[in-house]
N, C-alpha and C positions, 0 to 999 in steps of 0.2 A: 466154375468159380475162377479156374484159373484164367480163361477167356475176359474174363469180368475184370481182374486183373490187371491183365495188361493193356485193356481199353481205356482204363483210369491213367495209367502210367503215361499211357499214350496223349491222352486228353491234359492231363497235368502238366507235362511236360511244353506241350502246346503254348498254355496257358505264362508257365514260366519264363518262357522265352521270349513271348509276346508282352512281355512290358520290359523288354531293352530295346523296341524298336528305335532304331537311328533317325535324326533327322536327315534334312538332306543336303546341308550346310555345306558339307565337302563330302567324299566318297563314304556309302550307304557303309560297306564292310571290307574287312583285308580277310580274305581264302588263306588258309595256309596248311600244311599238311606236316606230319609229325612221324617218328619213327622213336621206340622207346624199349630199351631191355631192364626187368624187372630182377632185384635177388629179394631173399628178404627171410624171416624166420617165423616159423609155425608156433603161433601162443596154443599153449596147452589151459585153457581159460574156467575148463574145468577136469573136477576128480576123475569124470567117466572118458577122458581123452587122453589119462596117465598110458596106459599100456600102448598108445603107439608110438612110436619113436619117433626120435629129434627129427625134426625134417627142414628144411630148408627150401622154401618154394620160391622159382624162378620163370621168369616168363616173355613176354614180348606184347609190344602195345602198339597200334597205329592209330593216329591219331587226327579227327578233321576240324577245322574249328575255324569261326568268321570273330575275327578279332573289331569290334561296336566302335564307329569314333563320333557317332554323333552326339550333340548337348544331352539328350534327354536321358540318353546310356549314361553316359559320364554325372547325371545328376543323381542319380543313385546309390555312389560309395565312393564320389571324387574321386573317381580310378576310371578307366576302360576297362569295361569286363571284356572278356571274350566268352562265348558258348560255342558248346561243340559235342563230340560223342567220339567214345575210343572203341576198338576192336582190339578184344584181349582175346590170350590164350596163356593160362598160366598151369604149371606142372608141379605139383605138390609135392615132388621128391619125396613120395609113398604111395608107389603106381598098385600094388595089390591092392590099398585099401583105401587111401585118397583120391588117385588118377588124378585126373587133371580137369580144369573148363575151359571154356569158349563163352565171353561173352560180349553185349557192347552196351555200353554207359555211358547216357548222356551226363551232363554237369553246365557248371555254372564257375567263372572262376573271374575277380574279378583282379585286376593287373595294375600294380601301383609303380610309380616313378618312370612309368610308359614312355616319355621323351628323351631319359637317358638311356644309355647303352647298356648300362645294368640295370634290371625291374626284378622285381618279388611281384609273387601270383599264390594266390589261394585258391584250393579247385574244389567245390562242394557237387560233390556227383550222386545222385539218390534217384533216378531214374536208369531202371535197366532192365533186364534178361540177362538169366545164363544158363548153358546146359553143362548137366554134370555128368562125366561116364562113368562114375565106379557107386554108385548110391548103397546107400546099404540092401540085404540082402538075407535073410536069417541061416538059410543053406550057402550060399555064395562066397558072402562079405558078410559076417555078423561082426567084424571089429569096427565099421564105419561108422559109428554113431553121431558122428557130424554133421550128413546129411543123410536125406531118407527117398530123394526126389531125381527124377532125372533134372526139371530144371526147377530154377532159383533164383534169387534176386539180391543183385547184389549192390553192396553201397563202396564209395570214398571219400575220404577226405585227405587232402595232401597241398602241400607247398611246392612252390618251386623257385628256384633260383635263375632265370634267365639272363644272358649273354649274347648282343646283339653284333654277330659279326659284323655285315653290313646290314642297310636296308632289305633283306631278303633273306639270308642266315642267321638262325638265330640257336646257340648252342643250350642245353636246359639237364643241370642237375638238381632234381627233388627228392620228396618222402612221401610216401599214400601210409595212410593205415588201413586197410581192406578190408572187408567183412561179406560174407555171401552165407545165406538161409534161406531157407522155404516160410519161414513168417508162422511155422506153427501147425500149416495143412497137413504135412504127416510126420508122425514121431518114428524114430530120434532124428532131433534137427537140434544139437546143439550150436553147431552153424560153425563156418571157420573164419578164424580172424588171423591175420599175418601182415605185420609192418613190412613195407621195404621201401629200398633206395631204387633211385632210377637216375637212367644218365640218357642223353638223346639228342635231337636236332630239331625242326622245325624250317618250313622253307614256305615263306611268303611270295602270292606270287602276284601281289601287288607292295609295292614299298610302304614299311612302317613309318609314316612321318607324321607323327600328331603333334599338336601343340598341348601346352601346360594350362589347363584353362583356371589351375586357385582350387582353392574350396569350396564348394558348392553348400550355402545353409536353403533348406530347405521348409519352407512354411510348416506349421504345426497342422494337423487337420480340424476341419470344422467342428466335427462328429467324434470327440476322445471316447464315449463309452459304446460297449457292445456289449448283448446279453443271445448268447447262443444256444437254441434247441435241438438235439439231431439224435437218431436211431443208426445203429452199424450191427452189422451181421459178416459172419465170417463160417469156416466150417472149421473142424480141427479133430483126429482120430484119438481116440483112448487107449489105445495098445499097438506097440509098434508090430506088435502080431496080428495085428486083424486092420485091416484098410478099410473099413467101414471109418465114414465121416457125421460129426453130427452139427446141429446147428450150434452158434452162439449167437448171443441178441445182446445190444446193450446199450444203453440209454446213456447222454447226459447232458448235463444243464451248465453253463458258464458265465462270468460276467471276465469279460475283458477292461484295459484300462491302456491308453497311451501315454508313454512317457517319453521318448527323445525322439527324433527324427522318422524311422520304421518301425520303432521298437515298442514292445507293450507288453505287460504283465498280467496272469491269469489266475485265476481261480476256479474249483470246480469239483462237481462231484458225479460220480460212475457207478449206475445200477448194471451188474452184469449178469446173465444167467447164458453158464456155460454148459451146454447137456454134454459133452464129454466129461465134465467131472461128476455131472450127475450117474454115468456109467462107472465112474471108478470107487464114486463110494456105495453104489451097490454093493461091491466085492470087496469092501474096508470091514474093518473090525467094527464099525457104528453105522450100518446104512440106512440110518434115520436121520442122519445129518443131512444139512442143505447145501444145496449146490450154486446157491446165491450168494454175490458179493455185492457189497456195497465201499466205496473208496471216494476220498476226498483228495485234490490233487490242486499242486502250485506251480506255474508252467511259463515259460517267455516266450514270446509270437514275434515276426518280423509281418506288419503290414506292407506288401506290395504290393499296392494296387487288389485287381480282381484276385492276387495271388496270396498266400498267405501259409508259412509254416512257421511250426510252432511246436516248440517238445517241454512236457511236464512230469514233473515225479507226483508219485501217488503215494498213497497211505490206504489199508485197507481197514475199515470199520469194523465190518461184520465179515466173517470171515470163518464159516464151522469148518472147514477141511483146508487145514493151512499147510497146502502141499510144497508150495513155493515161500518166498521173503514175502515179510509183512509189506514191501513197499516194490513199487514197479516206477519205468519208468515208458514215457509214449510218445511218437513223432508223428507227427500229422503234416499231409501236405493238402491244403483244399481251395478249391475254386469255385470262386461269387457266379454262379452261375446265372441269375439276375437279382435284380436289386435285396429281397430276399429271401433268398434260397442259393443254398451251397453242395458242395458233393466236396468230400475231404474221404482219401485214402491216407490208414496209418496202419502205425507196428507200437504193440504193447509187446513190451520185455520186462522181465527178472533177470536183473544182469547181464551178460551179457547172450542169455538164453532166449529165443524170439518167446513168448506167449502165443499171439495169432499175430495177423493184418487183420485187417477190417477194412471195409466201403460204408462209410456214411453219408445218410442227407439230411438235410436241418433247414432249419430258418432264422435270423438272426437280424436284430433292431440296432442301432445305431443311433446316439444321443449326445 
């Protein structure tokens, strides 16, 4: 499963990047390379993460990245995005029972006021790997209950403040908020989240010289409705004591709707049947209850091209073993793999608890 994983990550990733291809009006991309030290504070996000101590996680980032100056990049969010991928190593300041990781995360950030010497950049990163040394353990490590996995997947989202020494130096103080989990495959994964600041450099080794090309308005598309069919499967353990994994299955049906430039609104509803809770309410006080859910869900999607993510909150209908919140919420990343048929990798959570990941495939009309 994990394999499966991160072929999707890999594929996705592909996918995403490939619609900021540059024209060839002036230079295809700016290479630039990055150096970044991390501090930041450990959210205790839930009840079962009270008993370990304050901690304070710091770390270091190197960072690669081809900064897009051509028209079709720049018609996207009237900015220059850049993409790129960072090499982390971060240290949880609670080596017995956090330790540390190692990982690298692609992203997407897309860089506004680019022809002056001060720019703002937004870096949306959801493509990664990471390995963890200290997992939990029941003999070992039983206070880790954050994660359960050697590796994990981790996300960011962060700002940054840029400062263009010259054409080739550029100085960068931001914010990440950080988040790393196993998505569900084994328990306890309450997962760890930690804000931090960061401070750094950046050295271009071609000169940043763009020009200001306006705002770019964008034609509305032909085809505003979409009605989506797709099946996902995932595995996920019942007892953080037994590594045995079981299937999950789950079905669902959507109608999409376009509203401003990439943007579009959703609707929809989620038949799940999860055989891991069908094991847990075997050993419940009622193990004649069902292990089936049923959830109705309202969601925003950005259409990019063959690309397309999109995250919704749910509501659960039917719902006999209401072990978690009535209400979840899910991010999906998926690619039009032909005209129609898609494959979308997502993460269903309760808060900020993963649920599973899923790999789904579907088929979907457009009208």
């Amino acid at each position: 499963m994990r394999c499966v994983l991160v072929f999707v990550l890999l594929i996705s990733s592909t996918g995403v990047f490939g619609q900021f291809v540059p024209d060839t009006t002036i230079k295809k991309s700016i290479f630039s390379l990055g150096l970044r030290v991390h501090g930041g504070y450990f959210l205790k996000h839930s009840s079962t993460l009270n008993p370990l101590k304050e901690s304070y996680p710091w770390g270091f980032e190197a960072d690669a990245a081809w900064q897009l100056t051509g028209e079709k990049a720049y018609a996207y969010c009237s900015c220059y995005p850049r993409v790129g991928f960072t090499v982390n190593y971060m240290n949880y300041d609670n080596g017995p029972v956090l330790g540390s990781s190692y990982y690298v995360l692609g992203y997407v950030e897309p860089v506004f006021f680019i022809p002056k010497r001060f720019n703002l950049s937004f870096r949306i990163a959801l493509l990664g790997f990471a390995f963890m040394d200290r997992p939990y353990d029941e003999e070992t490590n039983p206070g880790n209950v954050a994660y359960s996995t050697y590796f994990a997947f981790p996300l960011a989202l962060g700002i940054g403040f840029n400062y263009r020494i010259d054409p080739h130096w550029n100085i960068r103080l931001g914010a990440n908020y950080n988040h790393i989990s196993n998505g569900g495959i084994k328990n306890p994964n309450k997962g760890l989240n930690w804000p931090t600041a960061h401070l750094g450099f950046d050295y271009s080794f071609s000169p940043v010289e763009l020009k200001n090309r306006g705002k770019v308005r964008r034609p509305p598309p032909e085809k505003k409705n979409r009605i989506e069919l797709d099946i996902g499967n995932s595995l996920k353990n019942a007892n953080p004591k037994n590594p045995a994994q079981f299937w999950i299955l789950n079905t669902n049906l959507q109608y999409s709707r376009w509203l401003h430039r990439s943007t579009a609104i959703a609707v929809g509803t989620m038949f799940e049947m999860d055989n891991s809770r069908m094991v847990r309410i075997r050993h419940s006080e009622d193990p004649s209850r069902s292990h089936l859910r049923l959830s109705f869900s309202l969601g925003h999607e950005f259409w990019l091209g063959k690309v397309q993510f999109g995250q919704h909150i749910g509501v659960y209908a039917f719902d006999e073993f209401p072990v978690d919140q009535i209400w979840y919420h899910r991010h999906e990343l998926t690619f039009q793999i032909l005209p129609y048929l898609y494959a979308s990798f997502g993460l269903k959570a309760h808060n900020q608890i993963a649920d599973y990941l899923d790999l789904k495939i579907g088929t979907n009309f457009n009208w």
